[in-house]
TORFITOR-576570 format. One line per 10 residues: their letters; for each residue x, y, z of C-alpha. Coordinates in steps of 0.05 Angstrom, whole numbers. Layout:
A = X,Y,Z  ...
//
This chain:
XXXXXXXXXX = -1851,25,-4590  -1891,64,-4652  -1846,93,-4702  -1896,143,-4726  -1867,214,-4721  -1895,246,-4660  -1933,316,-4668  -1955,368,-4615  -2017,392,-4629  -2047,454,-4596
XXXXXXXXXX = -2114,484,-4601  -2161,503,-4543  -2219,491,-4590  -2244,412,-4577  -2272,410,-4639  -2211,433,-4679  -2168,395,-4632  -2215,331,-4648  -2202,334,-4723  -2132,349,-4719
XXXXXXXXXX = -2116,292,-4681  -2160,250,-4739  -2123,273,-4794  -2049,265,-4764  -2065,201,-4746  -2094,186,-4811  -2037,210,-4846  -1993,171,-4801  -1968,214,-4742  -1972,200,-4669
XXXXXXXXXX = -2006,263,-4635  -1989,297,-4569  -2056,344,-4555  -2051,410,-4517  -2104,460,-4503  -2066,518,-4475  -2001,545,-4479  -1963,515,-4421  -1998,449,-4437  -1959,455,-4501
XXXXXXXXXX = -1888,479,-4472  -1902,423,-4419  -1909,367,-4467  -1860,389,-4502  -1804,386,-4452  -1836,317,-4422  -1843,284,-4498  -1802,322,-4551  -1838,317,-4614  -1808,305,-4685
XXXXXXXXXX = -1856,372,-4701  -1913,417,-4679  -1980,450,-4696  -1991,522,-4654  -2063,560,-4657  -2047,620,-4660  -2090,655,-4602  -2092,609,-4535  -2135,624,-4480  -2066,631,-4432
XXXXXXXXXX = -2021,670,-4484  -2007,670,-4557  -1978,619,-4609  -1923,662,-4625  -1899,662,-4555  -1903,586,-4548  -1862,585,-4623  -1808,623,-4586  -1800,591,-4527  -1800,522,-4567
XXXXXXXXXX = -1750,558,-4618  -1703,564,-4556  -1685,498,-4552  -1713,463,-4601  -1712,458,-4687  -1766,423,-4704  -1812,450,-4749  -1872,494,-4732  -1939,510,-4760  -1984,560,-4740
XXXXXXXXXX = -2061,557,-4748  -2095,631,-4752  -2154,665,-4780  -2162,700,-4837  -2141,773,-4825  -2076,754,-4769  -2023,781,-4813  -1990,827,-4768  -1982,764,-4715  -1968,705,-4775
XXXXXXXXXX = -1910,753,-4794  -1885,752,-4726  -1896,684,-4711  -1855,673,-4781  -1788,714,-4753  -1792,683,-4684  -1779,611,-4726  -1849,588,-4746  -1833,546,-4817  -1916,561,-4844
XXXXXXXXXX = -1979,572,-4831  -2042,542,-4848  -2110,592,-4853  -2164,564,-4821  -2215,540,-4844  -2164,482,-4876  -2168,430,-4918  -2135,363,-4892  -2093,350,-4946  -2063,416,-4942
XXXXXXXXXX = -2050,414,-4873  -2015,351,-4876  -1984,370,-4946  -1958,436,-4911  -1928,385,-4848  -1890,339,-4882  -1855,398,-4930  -1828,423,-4870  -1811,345,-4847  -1769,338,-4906
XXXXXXXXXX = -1734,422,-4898  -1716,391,-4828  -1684,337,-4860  -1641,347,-4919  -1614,285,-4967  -1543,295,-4946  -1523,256,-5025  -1560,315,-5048  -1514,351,-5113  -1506,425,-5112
XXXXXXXXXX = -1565,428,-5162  -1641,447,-5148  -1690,430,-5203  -1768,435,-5203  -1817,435,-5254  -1759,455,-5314  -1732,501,-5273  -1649,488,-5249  -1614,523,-5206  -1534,494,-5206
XXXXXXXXXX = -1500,524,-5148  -1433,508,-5173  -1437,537,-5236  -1480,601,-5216  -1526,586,-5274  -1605,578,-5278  -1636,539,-5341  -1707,549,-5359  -1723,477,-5391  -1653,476,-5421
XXXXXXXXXX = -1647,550,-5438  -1600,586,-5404  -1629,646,-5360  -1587,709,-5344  -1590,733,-5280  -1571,786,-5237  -1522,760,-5175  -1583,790,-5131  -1638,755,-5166  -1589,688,-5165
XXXXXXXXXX = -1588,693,-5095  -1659,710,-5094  -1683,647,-5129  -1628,606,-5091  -1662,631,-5018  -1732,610,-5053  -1714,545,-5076  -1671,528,-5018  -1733,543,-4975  -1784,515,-5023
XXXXXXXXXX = -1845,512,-5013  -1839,557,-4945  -1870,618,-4930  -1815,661,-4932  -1829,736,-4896  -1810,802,-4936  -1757,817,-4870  -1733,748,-4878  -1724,753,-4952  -1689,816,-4946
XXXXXXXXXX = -1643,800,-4896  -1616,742,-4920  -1600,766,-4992  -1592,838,-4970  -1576,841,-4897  -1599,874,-4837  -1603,939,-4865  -1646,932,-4917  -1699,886,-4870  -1755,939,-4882
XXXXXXXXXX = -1743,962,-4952  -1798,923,-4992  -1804,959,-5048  -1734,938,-5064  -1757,866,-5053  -1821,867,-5091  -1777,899,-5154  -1722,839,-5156  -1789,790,-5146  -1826,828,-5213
XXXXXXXXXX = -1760,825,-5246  -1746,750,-5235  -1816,728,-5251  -1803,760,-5317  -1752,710,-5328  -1769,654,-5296  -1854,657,-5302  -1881,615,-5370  -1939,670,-5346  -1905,729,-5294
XXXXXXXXXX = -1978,754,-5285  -1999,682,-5262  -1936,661,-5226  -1922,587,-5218  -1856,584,-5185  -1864,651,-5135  -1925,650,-5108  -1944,715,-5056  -1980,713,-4993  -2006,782,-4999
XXXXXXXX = -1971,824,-4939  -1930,775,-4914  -1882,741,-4965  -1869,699,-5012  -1855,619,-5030  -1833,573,-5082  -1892,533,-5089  -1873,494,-5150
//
């Protein structure tokens, strides 16, 4: 029996489909392939996979529809592919439980770099200490401080939380209403401007450059990510 990670892949475009099943199996996956949307949901059920690729538009429904029927019974993580210009549908694929999404056209080793990020979100180190670190940045849960290679950084309780829901996510495209429910709650889901304050202000304090952003990167008019 292979111990490669099995991945549903869904695309009704052969050609896409083609290459996709290259490059997984390149990197080391097992694919399933699906062309439409209830061959997707129906290898799914048959064959659970350990995660799954979703085109966005299918010739018998939509990606975000097959993301949240999978999302009904199943964790795993999901990627969407989509065309430039799909905002409105990535950020509802993105609050019915899609983890990313890669813009087509794609590079190979984005795709796969985006995949196993989400692998390894699925999977948390259980020894792992209440600290996350990356690139000088530390974030010590326990002690509710942030150090900015070694310097201590003073931080509102909101932009604390903020930075935790980033880094805890990282390198996940997190949604504006996702953001903003989680730190602020439901009532604040649609208040942006609120969000895209807190952001400024923590990139001032975080951000060797805040104009050029390292840590908090933005996916113009859907969210934002920890990309470091």
């Amino acid at each position: 029996m292979s111990d490669r990670l099995r991945v549903l892949v869904c695309d009704d475009e052969p050609q896409i489909l083609r290459a996709l099943k290259v490059i997984l199996r390149e990197a080391g996956f097992e694919v399933l392939p699906a062309a439409t949307a209830r061959e997707a949901l129906d290898a799914a059920a048959v064959t659970p996979p350990a995660a799954a690729i979703i085109d966005l538009l299918l010739p018998d429904g939509d990606g975000v529809e097959v993301c949240r029927s999978l999302r009904e019974w199943s964790e795993m993580p999901i990627l969407l592919l989509s065309a430039v210009g799909d905002e409105a549908e990535k950020v509802r694929a993105l609050e019915l439980g899609a983890d990313d999404y890669v813009t087509k056209p794609f590079a190979p080793s984005e795709l796969v770099a985006r995949l196993h990020a989400a692998l390894r979100r699925a999977r948390p180190d259980d020894d792992a200490t209440p600290t996350l670190a990356a690139d000088g940045l530390q974030l010590d849960l326990a002690a509710h401080e942030v150090r900015l290679n070694g310097a201590l950084v003073h931080l509102t309780p909101t932009e604390f939380e903020l930075l935790r829901t980033l880094m805890t996510n990282r390198g996940r495209l997190m949604t504006h209403r996702a953001l903003l429910t989680q730190v602020w709650g439901p009532a604040y889901a649609t208040d942006t401007h609120t969000l895209r304050v807190h952001v400024a202000n923590l990139r001032r304090k975080i951000e060797p450059d805040a104009d050029e952003p390292r840590y908090i990167t933005t996916d113009p008019g859907i969210g934002y990510r920890f990309s470091t």
